[in-house]
N, C-alpha and C positions, 0 to 999 in steps of 0.2 A: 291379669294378662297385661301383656305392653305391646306400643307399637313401635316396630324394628322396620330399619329402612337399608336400601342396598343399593351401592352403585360399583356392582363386582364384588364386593367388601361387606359383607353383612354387617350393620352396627345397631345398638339396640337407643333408644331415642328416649324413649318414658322411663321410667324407674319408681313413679310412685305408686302406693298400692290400690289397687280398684281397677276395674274396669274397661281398662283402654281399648280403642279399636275402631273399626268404621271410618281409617284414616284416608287423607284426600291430597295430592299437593297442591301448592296452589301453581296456577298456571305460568310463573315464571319460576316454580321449581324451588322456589327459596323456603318452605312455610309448608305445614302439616296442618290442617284441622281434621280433629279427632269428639270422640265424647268420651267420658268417664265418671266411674261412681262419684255421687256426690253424696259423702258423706254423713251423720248426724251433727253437726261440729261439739253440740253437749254431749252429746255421749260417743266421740268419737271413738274410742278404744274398745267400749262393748261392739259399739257398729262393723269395726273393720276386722273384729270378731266375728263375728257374725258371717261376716261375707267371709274370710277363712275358711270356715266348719264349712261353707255351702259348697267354694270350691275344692275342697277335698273330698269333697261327694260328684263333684264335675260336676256342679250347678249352680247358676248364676241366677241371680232376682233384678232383673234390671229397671227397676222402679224408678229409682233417683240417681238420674244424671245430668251432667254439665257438658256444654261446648269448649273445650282447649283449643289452642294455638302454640304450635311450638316451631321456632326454627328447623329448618332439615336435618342439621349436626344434632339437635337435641337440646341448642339452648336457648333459653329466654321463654321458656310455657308460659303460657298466662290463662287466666279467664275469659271466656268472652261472654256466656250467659250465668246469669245469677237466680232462674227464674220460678225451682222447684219442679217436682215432678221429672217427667222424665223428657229430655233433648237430647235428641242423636241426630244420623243420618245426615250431616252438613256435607255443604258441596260450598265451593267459594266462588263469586260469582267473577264475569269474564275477565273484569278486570283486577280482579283478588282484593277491593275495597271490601267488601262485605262475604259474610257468610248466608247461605240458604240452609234452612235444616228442618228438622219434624219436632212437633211439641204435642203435649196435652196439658201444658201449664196454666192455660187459660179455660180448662174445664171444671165444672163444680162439682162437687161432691154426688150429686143426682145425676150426672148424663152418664151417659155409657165410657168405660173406663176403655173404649177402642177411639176416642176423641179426638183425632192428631190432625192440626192442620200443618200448616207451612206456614213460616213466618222467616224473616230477613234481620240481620242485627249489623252492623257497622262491625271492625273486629277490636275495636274497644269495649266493645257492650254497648255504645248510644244508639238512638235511632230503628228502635225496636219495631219493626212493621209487618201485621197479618197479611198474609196472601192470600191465603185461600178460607173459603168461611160454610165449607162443611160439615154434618152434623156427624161426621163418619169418619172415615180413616185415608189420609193421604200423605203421602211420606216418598225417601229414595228419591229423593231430587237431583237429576243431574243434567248442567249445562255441556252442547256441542262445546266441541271445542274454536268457534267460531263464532260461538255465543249467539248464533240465529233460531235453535230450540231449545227449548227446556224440556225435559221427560220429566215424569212424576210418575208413582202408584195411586192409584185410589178404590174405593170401594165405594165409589158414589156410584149410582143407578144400578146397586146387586137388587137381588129378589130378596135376600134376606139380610139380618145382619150378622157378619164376619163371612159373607162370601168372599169369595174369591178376588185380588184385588185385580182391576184392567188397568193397563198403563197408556194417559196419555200424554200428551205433548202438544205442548204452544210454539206456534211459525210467528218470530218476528223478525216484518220485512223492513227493513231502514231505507223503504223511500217516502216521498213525499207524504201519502197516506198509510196507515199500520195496519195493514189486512188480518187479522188475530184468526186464527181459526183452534179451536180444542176440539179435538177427535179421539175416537179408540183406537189402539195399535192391533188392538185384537177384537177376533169377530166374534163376541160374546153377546150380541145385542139383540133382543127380541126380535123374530122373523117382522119384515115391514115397517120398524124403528129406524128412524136414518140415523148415522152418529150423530149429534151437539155440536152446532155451532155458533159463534158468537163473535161482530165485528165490532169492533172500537171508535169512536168520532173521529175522524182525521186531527190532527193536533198539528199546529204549525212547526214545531220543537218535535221531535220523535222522543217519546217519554222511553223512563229508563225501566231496562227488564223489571226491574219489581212494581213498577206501576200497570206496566201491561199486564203482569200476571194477578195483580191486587186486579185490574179493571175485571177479566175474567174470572177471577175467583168473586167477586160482587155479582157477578151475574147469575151465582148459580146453576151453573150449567149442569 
């Protein structure tokens, strides 16, 4: 599949083969992040074989992907993660320097193969940083366009594992003090359980969205 963009005008944007999809612009419109198959690169020709015969069966194995970046028109793609396993789900953040997205690249071979936190990377690939440090699934990250929330999925605090995921979201306020609060958007919470909250130290500098959301994801909420 590819990602195809419209302005009146349908025009098709990727062209390489694997996986594209899950595309986002970035907020002043100029810039796509997307994910896509990544590859065997030694056995690239049986691999993208492979993925052929599955989609001609209308089936996809989305195991191993990467973060792209590609202009609007469709040119200048590049990489932005190198990290294995599987990254999707990017959102760019408010000022379009960095990408937000879902990984389980940083899971071992023993945890549960549903391992996804969020992490942050520059759109070079430098400056690689965890956000959230759950044992469980949280992913779908997307910023207001005002950049004062973040929404996320997670399946932190299910009864089991691979329930159901609740979505919440971090309030950050740019005054003096950062009042952080993480709550559930939905009322899935044990009768007499309040939602999760958590406040951050006042900081003289208002730290930047990833460090507010790195504080509460430390917190384990």
């Amino acid at each position: 599949s590819d990602v195809c963009s419209s302005d009146l005008s349908l025009h098709q944007v990727t062209d390489r083969v694997g996986y594209d999809g899950g595309a986002f612009f970035s907020h002043d419109g100029t810039k796509l992040v997307y994910r896509t198959t990544a590859f065997d690169e030694a056995d690239l020709e049986a691999d993208q074989e492979r993925y052929r015969e599955l989609l001609g069966r209308n089936l996809i194995r989305p195991h191993s992907m990467e973060i792209w970046v590609v202009n609007a028109d469709g040119s200048e793609p590049r990489q932005v993660t190198r990290l294995g396993k599987a990254n999707w789900a990017p959102y760019f953040f408010p000022d379009d320097s960095r990408v937000l997205f879902c990984t389980n690249h940083h899971s071992s071979e023993g945890e549960a193969r549903m391992n996804f936190d969020l992490f942050a990377i520059d759109l070079d690939g430098s400056n690689l940083e965890r956000i959230t440090f759950e044992d469980t699934f949280d992913s779908f990250p997307m910023f207001s366009p005002d950049g004062r929330y973040l929404v996320f999925a997670s399946n932190r605090g299910g009864a089991s594992e691979g329930a159901d995921e609740t979505l919440y979201h971090v309030l950050m306020d740019d005054g003096d003090e950062e009042d952080l609060e993480l709550f559930e958007l939905l009322e899935s919470l044990p009768p007499g359980v309040d939602p999760p909250t958590t406040t951050a130290e006042p900081a003289p500098v208002p730290p930047s969205a990833a460090a507010i959301i790195a504080e509460i994801g430390r917190a384990h909420v």
